[in-house]
N, C-alpha and C positions, 0 to 999 in steps of 0.2 A: 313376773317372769318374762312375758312376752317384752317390756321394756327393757329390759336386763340383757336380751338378746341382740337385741335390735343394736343399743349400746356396744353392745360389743363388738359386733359387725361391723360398726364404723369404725370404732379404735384400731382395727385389723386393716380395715381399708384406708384409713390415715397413713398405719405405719407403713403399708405396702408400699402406699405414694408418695412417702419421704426422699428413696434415691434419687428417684424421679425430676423433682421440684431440683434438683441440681446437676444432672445427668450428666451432663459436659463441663462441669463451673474449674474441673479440674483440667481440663484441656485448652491449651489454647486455640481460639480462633479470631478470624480477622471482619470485619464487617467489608463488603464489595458491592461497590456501585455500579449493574450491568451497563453498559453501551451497547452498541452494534456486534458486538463480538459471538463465538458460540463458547459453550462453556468450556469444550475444547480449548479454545484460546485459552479462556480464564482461567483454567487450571496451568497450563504451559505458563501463561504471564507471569502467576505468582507461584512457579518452580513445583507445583503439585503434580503428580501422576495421575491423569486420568483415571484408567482404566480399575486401578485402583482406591482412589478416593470419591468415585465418583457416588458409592452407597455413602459413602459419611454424609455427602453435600445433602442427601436426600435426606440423613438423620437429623441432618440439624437444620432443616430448611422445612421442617413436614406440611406448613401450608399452603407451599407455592408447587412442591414435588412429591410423588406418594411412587413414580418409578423413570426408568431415564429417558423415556419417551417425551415426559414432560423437560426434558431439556431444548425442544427442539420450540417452542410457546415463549422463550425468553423474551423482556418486556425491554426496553429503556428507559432505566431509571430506579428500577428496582434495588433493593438493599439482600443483598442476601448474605448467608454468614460461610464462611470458609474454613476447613482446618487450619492450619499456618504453614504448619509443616505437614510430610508426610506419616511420619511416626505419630504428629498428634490425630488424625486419622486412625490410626494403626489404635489408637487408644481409644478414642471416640468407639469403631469398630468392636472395641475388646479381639483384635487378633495380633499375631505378631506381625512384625514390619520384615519386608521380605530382605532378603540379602543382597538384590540387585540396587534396592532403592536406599538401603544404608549409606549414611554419609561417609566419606574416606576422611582421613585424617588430615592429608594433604594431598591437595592436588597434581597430579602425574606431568611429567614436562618431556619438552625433548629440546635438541638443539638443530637452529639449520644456517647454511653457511649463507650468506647474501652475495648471487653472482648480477652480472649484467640487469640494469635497468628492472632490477625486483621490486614491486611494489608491497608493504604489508598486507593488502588485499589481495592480491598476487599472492601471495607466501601462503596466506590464511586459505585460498580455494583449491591451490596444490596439493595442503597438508588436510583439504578435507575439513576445515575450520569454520565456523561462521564470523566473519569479521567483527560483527556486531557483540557477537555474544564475548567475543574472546578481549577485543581492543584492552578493558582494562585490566584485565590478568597479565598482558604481555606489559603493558606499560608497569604495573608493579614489578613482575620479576626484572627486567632490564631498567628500572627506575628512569625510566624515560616520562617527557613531555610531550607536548603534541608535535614541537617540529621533530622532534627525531622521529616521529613516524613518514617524515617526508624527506629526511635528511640519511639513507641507508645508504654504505657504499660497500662495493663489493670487496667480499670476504668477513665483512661481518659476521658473529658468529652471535645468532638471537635467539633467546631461550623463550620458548612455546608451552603451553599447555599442549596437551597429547591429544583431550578430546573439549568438546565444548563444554561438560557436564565438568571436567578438572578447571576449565579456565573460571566457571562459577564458582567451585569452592576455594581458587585461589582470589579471585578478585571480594571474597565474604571475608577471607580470611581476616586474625588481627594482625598479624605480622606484615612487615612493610609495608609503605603508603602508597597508594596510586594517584598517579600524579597525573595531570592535567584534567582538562574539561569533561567530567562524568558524572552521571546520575547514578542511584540505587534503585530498583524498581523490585522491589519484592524478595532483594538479594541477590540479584542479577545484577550485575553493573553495563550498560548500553552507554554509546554515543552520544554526545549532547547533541539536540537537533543544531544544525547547521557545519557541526567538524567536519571540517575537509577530509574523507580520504583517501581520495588518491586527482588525476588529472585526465583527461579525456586531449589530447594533442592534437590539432589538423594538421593534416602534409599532405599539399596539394601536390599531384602524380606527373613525375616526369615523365616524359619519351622512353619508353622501353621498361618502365619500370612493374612489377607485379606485386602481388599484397605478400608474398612470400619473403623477394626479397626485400620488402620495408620492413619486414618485421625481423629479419636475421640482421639488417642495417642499424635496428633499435634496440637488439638484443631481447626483442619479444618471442617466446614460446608459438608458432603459429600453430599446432595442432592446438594449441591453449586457449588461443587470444583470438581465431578467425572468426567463430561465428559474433563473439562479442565486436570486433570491429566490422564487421557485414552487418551488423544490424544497425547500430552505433550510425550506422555511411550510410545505411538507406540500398543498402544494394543488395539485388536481386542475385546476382552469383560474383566469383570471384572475377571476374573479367573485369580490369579498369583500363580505362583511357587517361590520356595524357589531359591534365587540366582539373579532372574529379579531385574530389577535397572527401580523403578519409581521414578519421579519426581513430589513434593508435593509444592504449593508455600508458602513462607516463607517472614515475614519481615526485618529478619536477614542473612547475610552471614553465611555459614561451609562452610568446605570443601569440597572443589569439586562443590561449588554453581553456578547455570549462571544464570548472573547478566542481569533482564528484564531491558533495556534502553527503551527511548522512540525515533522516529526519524519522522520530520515533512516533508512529499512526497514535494518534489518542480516538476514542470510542469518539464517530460519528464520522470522521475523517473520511474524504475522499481524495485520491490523486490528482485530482483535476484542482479541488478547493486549498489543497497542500501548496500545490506550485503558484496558485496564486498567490500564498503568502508572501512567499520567496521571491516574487516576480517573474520567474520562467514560465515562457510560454508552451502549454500544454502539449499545444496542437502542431507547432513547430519542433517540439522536444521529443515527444511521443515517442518516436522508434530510441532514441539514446536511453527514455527512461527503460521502455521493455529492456534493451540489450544491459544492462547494467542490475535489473532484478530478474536474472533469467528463472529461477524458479516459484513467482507470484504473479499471479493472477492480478494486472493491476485495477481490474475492475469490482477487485473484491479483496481488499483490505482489513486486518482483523487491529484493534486495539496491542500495540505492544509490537506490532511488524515494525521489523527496520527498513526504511526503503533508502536506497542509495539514486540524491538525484544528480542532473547535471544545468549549474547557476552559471550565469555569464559566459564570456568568451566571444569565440566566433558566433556570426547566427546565419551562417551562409552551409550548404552542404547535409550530410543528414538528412538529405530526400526530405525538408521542411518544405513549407508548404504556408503559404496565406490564403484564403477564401477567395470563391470564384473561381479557379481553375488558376490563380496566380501561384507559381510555384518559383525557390530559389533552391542551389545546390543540386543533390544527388549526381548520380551520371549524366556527362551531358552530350555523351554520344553512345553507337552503338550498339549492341540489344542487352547492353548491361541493365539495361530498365530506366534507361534517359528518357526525357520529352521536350518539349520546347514547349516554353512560359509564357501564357496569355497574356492579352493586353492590359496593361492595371485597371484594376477596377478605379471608377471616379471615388475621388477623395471623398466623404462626409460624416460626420460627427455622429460616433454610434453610439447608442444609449440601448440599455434595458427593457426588456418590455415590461410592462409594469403589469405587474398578478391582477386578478380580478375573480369573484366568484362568478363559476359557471365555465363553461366553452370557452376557449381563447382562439382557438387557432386546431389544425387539425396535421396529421401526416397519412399521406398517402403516398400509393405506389407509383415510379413513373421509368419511363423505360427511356434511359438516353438515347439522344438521338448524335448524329457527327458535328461535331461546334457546339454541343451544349455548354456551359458552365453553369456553375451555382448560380452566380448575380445573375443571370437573364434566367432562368428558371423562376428564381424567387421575385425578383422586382419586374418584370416585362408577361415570361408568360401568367407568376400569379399573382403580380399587383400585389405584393406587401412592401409595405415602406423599407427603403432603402437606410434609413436608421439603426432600425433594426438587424441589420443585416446578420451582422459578426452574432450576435445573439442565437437567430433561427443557425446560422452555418452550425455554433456548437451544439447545438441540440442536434441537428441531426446528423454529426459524425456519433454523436453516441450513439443517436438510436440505428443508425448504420454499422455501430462497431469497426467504425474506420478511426484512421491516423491524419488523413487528408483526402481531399477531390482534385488534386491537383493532376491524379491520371485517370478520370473517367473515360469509358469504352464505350461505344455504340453498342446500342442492345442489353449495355447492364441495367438491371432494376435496383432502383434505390429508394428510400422514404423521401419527398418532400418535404417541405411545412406548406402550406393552403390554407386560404381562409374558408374555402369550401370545403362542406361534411361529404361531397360527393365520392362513394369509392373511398374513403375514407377506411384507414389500418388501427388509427389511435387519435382519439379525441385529447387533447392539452386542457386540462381543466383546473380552476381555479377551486379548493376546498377551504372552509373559513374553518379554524382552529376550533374546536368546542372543549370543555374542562377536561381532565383528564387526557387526551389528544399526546400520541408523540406519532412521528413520523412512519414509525411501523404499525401502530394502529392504526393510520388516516391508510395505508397503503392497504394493510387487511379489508378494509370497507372497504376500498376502492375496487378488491378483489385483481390487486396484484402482488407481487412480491418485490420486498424490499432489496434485499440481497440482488435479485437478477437486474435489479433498473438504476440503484445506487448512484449508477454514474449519469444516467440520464438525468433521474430526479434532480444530483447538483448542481447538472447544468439548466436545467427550468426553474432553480431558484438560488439564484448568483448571489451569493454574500448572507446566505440566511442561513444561520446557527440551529441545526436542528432541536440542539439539547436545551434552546434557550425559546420555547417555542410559547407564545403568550395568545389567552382567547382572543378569538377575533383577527389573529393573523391570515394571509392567505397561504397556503403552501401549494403549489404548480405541479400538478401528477398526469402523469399517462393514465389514461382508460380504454377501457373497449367502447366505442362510440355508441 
C-alpha cells in the first residue's frame, strides 16, 4: 500500500513538472552577449521595453537573476536569453501587451520643406528626430542614396517619419527598399560606421564680423546652431575677433571641411579607442566631438550609441591643443578665452609605456605655478623620460577630466604622473590576467569602478582589446596607493 502511494505521488509530481520542462519553447527568444552596457541599454538596443520586460528577463534567466537589483552585477561576457519582442514577453509573462507598446501597422510620417543651407541632421533635431535612429526610414520613404542626404536644395519637399518609434517600423517594414549604406540591429536600422552626415565648415573671422551675422550669411538658425558652433570653436563666449577660425556646419564640403561621420559603440568601446581607429585625434578634437553629441556623456558610452565624430579637414582652430602647454587655434585675442602658444616642445620619438606587474608609476597632486607646462613638470621637475611623454600627457587629461593643458592657471591643482609614491592620489598598477578575468572583474578587486575610470583605464592600456583578454596578460589600472 505504502509503495502504491509513494508511486503515485511521483506520477503526480512528473505530471505537474511537464509544462514546466517547456515553459517558454513557445515564445520566442534571442540568446545576448553582455558587454559594458546596462541592461537598460540592452533592452533599448534590441527594441524591448524595459520597465516592462524587465520581470520576463528575470523568468527566463533564473540563475544569474532572482530580482532587478541583480541587474546592476552584469558580467562581460555572459550569455543571457531575451524575449524578442515585446508581446513575446507579454507571453512569457502570461499578461496582455499594453496598448502603448503595440505595434502600428504603418508608420506615421510628415512632410518638411528644405530651406537655406538645411542639413538632414539639421531637419532630424528641429523635427525632434534622432538622426541615427531615423536615417533609414527617410531614405526608404524618399528612395533616396547617401549622396542625396548631402545633395538637399531648397524647397525640397522630404517626407519624415513623425516620431523615432515610426521611423523603426518604417525602416522593418517589407514595403520598399532602403537604399544605401545600412545595418539592421535588432530591427532598428543605424548608420554604417563611418557615413558621412553632415560637414563641420571653418571661416576664419573678418573685421567687424559676429557669430550672428555668419550665421544669417550661411543661412544657419543661430538660436539653433550657437552653442553647437561655440563649442565646436573652443570659445568661451560669443565675442570673436578678427583672424579666430570658427566652425559653422554645412551640407556641403569646402575647403578645409571636417567631414561629421557617424560610428555605432560596439560593447567595450571607448571614445578615445573609437577615434583612434579612425585616425582623429582625441585630444585635439575633444570639444568638436562634445559639441556634435550634445546629449552623451562621452566618458560613458553604452553598446548600440551612435556617436557623431569629426575626421579630417582643417586641424588649426577648435581651442586644440598638443602637450606641454603647446596650443594651435581658438581665439587669439581678447578675453574671448585666447592665450599665446608656448614654445615647441623638442622633437622625440614617442613610444608606449610598456605594462608590467606591480607599481608603474604614480599620480599626485601639484599646484601650478606661473610658466609651468606639462614637459617641464613631467621630464625636469619629475624626471620621467621624455619618450613617454605624449603617453603620461593622456593619462592624465583623463584622470583630470580635461580636453587640453594648453591654458593652465597659477594656483590650479591638477594630477601629475611621478615616479614617487610620495603624496601620492592613485597608484598605476600593473595586474597579470588570471582564468576567468575580464576587465570589470580585474576593476572590482581592484576596488574600483569600471564605468567611472573607462576612460582613464583606455588610456593606460593603448591598443588592448578588452573582450579579447588572455592569461597572463597585463592590464594598467588606477588604485588607491
Amino acid at each position: 500500500m505504502t509503495k502504491r502511494i509513494i508511486s503515485l505521488l511521483l506520477a503526480v509530481l512528473m505530471f505537474a513538472a511537464l509544462p514546466m520542462a517547456g515553459a517558454f519553447a513557445d515564445k520566442e527568444t534571442v540568446e545576448y552577449t553582455i558587454g559594458t552596457e546596462t541592461m537598460k541599454d540592452i533592452c533599448k538596443n534590441n527594441g524591448l521595453d524595459y520597465d516592462f520586460c524587465k520581470d520576463a528577463i528575470i523568468k527566463l534567466n533564473p540563475t544569474k537573476f532572482t530580482k532587478e537589483s541583480d541587474f546592476s552585477s552584469l558580467m562581460v561576457g555572459w550569455k543571457i536569453k531575451l524575449p524578442k519582442t515585446n508581446q513575446d514577453a507579454a507571453d512569457i509573462l502570461g499578461v496582455a501587451l499594453p496598448d502603448k507598446l503595440k505595434p502600428k501597422a504603418a508608420g506615421d510620417t510628415q512632410i518638411y520643406t528644405v530651406v537655406k543651407n538645411d542639413t538632414l541632421i539639421g531637419i532630424c533635431n528641429k523635427l525632434k528626430l534622432d538622426y541615427g535612429k531615423c536615417k533609414a526610414a527617410i531614405m526608404k520613404l524618399n528612395g533616396w542614396s547617401d549622396y542625396n542626404l548631402l545633395t538637399l536644395h531648397v524647397g525640397d519637399k522630404v517626407k519624415l517619419p513623425k516620431s523615432d518609434a515610426d521611423a523603426a517600423v518604417i525602416a522593418a517594414s517589407a514595403t520598399g527598399t532602403a537604399t544605401g549604406t545600412t545595418t539592421a540591429t535588432g530591427g532598428i536600422f543605424l548608420p554604417t560606421d563611418g557615413a558621412v552626415a553632415a560637414y563641420m565648415v571653418p571661416h576664419v573671422v573678418k573685421t567687424g564680423e559676429t557669430l550672428y551675422g555668419i550665421c544669417v550669411e550661411n543661412g544657419i538658425d543661430f538660436n539653433k546652431y550657437i552653442n553647437l558652433i561655440m563649442k565646436a570653436s573652443g570659445l568661451k563666449s560669443a565675442t570673436i575677433y578678427t583672424g579666430d577660425i570658427v566652425f559653422i556646419p554645412s551640407a556641403s564640403a569646402t575647403s578645409g571641411a571636417t567631414s561629421v561621420i557617424t560610428h555605432i559603440v560596439k560593447g567595450g568601446e571607448t571614445v578615445y579607442g573609437i577615434c583612434q581607429t579612425y585616425g582623429i585625434d582625441f585630444n585635439a578634437r575633444y570639444n568638436m566631438i562634445v559639441a556634435l553629441n550634445p546629449n552623451k556623456n562621452i566618458n560613458n558610452i553604452h553598446s548600440g550609441d551612435v556617436l557623431y565624430l569629426p575626421k579630417g579637414g582643417t586641424t588649426t582652430g577648435g581651442g586644440t591643443a598638443t602637450g606641454g602647454g603647446t596650443a594651435t587655434g581658438g581665439s587669439s585675442g581678447g578675453p574671448g578665452g585666447g592665450y599665446t602658444p608656448a614654445a615647441a616642445d623638442p622633437a622625440v620619438t614617442q613610444k608606449n609605456l610598456t605594462a608590467k606587474e606591480g607599481a608603474m608609476y604614480y599620480l599626485k597632486e601639484y599646484t601650478v605655478a606661473t610658466d609651468d607646462t606639462v614637459y617641464n613638470l613631467l621630464t625636469k621637475k619629475e624626471s620621467l623620460d621624455s619618450q613617454y611623454f605624449n603617453y603620461y600627457v593622456n593619462v592624465m587629461l583623463a584622470a583630470n577630466a580635461r580636453a587640453s593643458f594648453s591654458n593652465l592657471k597659477s594656483g590650479e591643482k591638477i594630477l601629475i604622473a611621478s615616479a614617487s609614491s610620495a603624496g601620492a592620489k592613485v597608484a598605476v598598477t600593473g595586474v597579470k590576467v588570471k582564468t576567468g578575468d575580464t576587465v570589470i572583474k580585474m576593476c572590482t578587486a581592484a576596488g574600483i569602478s569600471y564605468d567611472d575610470n573607462a576612460n582613464l583605464i583606455a588610456k593606460l592600456n593603448p591598443g588592448v582589446n578588452f573582450n579579447n583578454l588572455k592569461v597572463g596578460d597585463i592590464v594598467v589600472l588606477p588604485k588607491k596607493p
